[in-house]
Legacy VTK file of the C-alpha trace (Angstrom):
# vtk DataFile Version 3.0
C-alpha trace
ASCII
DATASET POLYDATA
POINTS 147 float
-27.453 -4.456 -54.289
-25.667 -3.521 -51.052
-22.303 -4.489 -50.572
-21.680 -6.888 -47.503
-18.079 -6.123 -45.991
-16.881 -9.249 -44.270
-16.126 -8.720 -40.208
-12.691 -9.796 -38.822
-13.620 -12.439 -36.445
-13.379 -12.077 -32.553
-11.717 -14.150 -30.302
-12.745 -16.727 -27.947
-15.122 -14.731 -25.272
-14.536 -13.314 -22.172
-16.837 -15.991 -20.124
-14.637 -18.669 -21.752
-10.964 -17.274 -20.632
-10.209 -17.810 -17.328
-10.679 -15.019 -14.537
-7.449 -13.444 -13.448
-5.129 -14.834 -10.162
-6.617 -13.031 -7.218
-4.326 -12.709 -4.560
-4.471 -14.489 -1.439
-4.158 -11.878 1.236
-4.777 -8.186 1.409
-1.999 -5.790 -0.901
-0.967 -4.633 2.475
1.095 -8.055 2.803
-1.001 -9.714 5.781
-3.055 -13.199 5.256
-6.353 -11.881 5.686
-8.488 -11.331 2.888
-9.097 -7.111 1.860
-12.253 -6.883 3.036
-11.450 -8.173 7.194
-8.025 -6.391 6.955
-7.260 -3.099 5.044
-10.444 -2.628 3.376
-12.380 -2.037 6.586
-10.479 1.141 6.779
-10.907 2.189 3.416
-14.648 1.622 4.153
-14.516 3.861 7.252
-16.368 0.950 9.635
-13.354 0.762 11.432
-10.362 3.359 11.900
-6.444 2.125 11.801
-5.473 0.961 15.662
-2.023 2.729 15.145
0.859 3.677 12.853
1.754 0.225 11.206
-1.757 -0.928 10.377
-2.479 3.216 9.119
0.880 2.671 7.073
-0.681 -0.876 5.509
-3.921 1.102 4.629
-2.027 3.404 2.887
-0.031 1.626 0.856
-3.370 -0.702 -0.161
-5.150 2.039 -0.821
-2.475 3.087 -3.401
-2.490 -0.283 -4.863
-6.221 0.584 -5.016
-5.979 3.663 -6.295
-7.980 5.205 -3.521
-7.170 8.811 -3.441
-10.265 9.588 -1.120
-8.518 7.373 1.476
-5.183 8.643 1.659
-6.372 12.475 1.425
-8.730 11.375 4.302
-5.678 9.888 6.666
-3.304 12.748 5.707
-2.544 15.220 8.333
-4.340 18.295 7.824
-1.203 20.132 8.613
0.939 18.802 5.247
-2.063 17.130 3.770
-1.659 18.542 -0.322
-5.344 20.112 -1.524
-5.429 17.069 -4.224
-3.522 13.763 -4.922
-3.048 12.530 -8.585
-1.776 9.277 -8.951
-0.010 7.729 -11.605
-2.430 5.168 -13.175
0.642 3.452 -14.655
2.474 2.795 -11.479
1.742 -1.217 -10.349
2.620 -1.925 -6.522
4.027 -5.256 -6.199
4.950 -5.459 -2.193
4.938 -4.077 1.032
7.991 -4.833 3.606
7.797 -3.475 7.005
11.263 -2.656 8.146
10.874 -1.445 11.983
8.719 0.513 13.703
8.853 2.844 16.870
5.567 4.102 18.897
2.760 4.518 17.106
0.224 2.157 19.703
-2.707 2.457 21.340
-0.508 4.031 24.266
1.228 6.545 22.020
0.582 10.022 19.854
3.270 9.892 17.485
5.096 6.985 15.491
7.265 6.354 13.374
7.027 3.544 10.319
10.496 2.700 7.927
9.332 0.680 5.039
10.002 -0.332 1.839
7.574 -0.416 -0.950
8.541 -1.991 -4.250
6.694 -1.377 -7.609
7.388 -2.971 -11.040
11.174 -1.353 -11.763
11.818 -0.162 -8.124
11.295 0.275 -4.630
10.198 3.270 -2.259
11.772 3.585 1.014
10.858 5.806 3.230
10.583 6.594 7.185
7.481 7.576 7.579
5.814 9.928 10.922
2.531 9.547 11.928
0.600 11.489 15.043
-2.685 10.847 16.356
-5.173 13.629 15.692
-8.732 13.811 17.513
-8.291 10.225 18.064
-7.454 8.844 15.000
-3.944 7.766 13.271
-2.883 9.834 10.431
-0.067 10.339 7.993
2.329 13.298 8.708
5.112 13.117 6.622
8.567 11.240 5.415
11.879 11.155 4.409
14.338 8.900 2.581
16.971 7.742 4.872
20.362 7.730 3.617
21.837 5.268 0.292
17.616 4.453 0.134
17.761 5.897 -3.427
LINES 1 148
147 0 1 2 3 4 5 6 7 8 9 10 11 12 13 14 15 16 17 18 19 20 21 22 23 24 25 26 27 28 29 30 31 32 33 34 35 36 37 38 39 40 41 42 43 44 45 46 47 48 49 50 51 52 53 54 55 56 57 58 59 60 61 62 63 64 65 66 67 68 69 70 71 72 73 74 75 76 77 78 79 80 81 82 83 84 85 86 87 88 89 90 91 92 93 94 95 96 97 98 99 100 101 102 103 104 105 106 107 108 109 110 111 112 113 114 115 116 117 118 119 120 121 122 123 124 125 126 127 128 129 130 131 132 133 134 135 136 137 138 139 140 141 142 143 144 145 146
């Protein structure tokens, strides 16, 4: 006769714990929910309408983890050939600091920002230029004591 090996018992289910918080608003910061403000970006039914709202489609798509996205709104120019993101890094905020250009009426602007992550923060100045129409992510630098 066959041996019967006892099983360690599981836990309470899935279906009986309670889903996880959702937030509110969209990671970029704003009220809305993800899919009427950033997401419709990420989507491509709708492109940015100028440097701030490209800048808060960025940084949601790296909460998301959406490489496609930021490769996409990269400027072809200093765009990298791939983008591998740290799976381990967890974006916990977006603060717009000031902003200069970067409007309907404009080609360039210019985005400072800081973007905090569990055990830091990023700031950065970031450029952006408009490129066959469309907003798009040139490149950025650290101003001073920002490390």
């Amino acid at each position: 006769m066959a041996r019967r090996t006892a099983r360690p018992r599981q836990r309470a289910s899935a279906a009986a714990r309670p889903p996880p918080a959702v937030p509110a608003g969209c990671p970029c910061g704003l009220p809305a929910a993800y899919e009427a403000c950033c997401g419709r970006y990420h989507a491509g039914t709708e492109a940015a309408p100028g440097a701030e709202a490209l800048m808060r489609s960025r940084y949601s798509a790296f909460v998301r983890g959406d490489v496609g996205y930021l490769l996409r709104t990269w400027h072809p120019r200093t765009r990298p050939e791939r983008l591998e993101l740290d799976p381990g890094m967890r974006w916990t905020g977006l603060e717009i600091l000031g902003t200069a250009d970067g409007s309907a009426f404009h080609t360039t602007g210019t985005v400072e920002f800081r973007a905090s992550y569990r055990g830091g923060a990023l700031h950065e100045r970031s450029r952006f230029e408009r490129v066959a129409g469309a907003w798009v992510y040139v490149d950025g630098e650290f101003p001073e004591g920002s490390a």
